[in-house]
N, C-alpha and C positions, 0 to 999 in steps of 0.2 A: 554211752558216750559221756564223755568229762567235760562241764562247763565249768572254766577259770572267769569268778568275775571278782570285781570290789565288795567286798562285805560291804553290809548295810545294817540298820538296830537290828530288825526283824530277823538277823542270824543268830543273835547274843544267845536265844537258849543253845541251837547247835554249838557256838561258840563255847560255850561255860561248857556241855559237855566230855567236848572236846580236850577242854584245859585241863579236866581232870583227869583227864586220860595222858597227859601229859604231867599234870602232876604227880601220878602215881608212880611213872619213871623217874623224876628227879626226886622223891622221896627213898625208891629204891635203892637210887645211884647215891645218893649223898644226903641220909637221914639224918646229917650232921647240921646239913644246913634249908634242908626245905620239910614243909608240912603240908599237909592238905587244907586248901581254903575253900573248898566250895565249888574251885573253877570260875569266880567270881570274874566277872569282863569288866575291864577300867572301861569308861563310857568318852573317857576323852581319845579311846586310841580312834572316832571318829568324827573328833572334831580338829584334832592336829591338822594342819597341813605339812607337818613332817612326820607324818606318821601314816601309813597304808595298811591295810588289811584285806586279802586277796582269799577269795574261799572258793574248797573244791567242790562241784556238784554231780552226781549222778543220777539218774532219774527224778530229779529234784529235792533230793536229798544231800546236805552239807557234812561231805566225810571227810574234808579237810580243809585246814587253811593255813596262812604262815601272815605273821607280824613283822611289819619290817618300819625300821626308821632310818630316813635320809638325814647324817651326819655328816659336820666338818672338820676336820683336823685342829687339835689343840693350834691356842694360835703361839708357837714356842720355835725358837728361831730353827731346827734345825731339823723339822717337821715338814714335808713341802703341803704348801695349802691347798689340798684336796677334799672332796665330798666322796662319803662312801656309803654304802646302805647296810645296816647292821639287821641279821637278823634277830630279833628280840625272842619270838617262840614258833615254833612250826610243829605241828602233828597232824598227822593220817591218822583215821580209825584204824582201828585192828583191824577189824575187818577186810577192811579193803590195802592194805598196806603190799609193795611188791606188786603194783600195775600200775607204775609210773606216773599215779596221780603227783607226789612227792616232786619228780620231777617238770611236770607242769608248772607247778606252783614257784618252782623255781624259774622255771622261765620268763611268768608273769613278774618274778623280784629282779632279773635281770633287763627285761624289758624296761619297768620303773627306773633303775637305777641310770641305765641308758637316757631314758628322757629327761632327766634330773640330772643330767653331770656326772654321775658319780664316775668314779675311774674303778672301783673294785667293791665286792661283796665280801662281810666278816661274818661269822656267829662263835659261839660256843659249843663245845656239846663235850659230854663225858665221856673220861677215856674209856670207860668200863660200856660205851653206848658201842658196838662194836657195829651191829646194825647200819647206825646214827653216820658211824666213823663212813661206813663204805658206800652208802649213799653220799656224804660232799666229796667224796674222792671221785662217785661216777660224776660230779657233777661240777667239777673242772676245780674246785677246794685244794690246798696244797697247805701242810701245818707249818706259820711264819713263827707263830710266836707260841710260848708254854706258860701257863698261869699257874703259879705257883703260891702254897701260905701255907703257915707255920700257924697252929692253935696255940693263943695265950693260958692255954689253963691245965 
């Protein structure tokens, strides 16, 4: 059985594992722009109150979690002034990945968002994440916007 709760300190080693395990993808995906750190955990993402950290547990074991921050809209006139919850990072161990933990996890960031205002959920993820891609597509995800850059060098 899967227990979704609030991360707390005493997850930071599962957490930093975790990260790297997440780093190792974006280093794959774009060793243009990411390195391995360690998996190092900011200590502030549990002192924010804009900021949540939800981990997945299995037999009392932490094989995922997702970071999320509650954000508001640039204040720019043509913007409507909204809060939205941005996912910062999210990963499943291998291991367990493709048992709907992922989606748990998601529903504990929708839940948040819900009690916070937010009117909608963003992240990121690499086009090359194909995986990545068909997981927020099952998960009500639709692509608004494309990020795009031009290297200076």
């Amino acid at each position: 059985m899967v227990n979704i709760r609030r991360a707390e300190r005493s997850d930071t080693d599962s957490l930093e594992r975790l990260y790297t395990q997440l780093e190792k993808d974006a280093v794959r995906y774009q060793p243009q722009h990411f390195v391995m750190s360690g998996g190092r955990v900011d200590e502030g993402m549990f002192e924010d109150d804009r900021q949540a950290v939800y981990v997945a547990e299995v037999d009392g074991e932490v094989v995922g979690f997702v970071h999320i921050l509650l954000m508001k809209s640039k204040d720019i006139g043509c913007l409507k002034a909204e809060k939205n919850i941005y996912i910062q990072d999210m990963a499943v161990d291998e291991r367990h990945r493709s048992r709907g933990i992922g989606s748990l996890l998601m529903g504990a960031v929708k839940r948040y968002g819900a009690e916070h205002g937010a009117v909608f959920v963003r992240t990121q993820v690499f086009p090359q994440n194909c995986d990545g891609l068909r997981f927020y597509e099952k998960n009500g995800f639709t692509e608004t916007m494309k990020t795009v850059e031009c290297p200076l060098d």
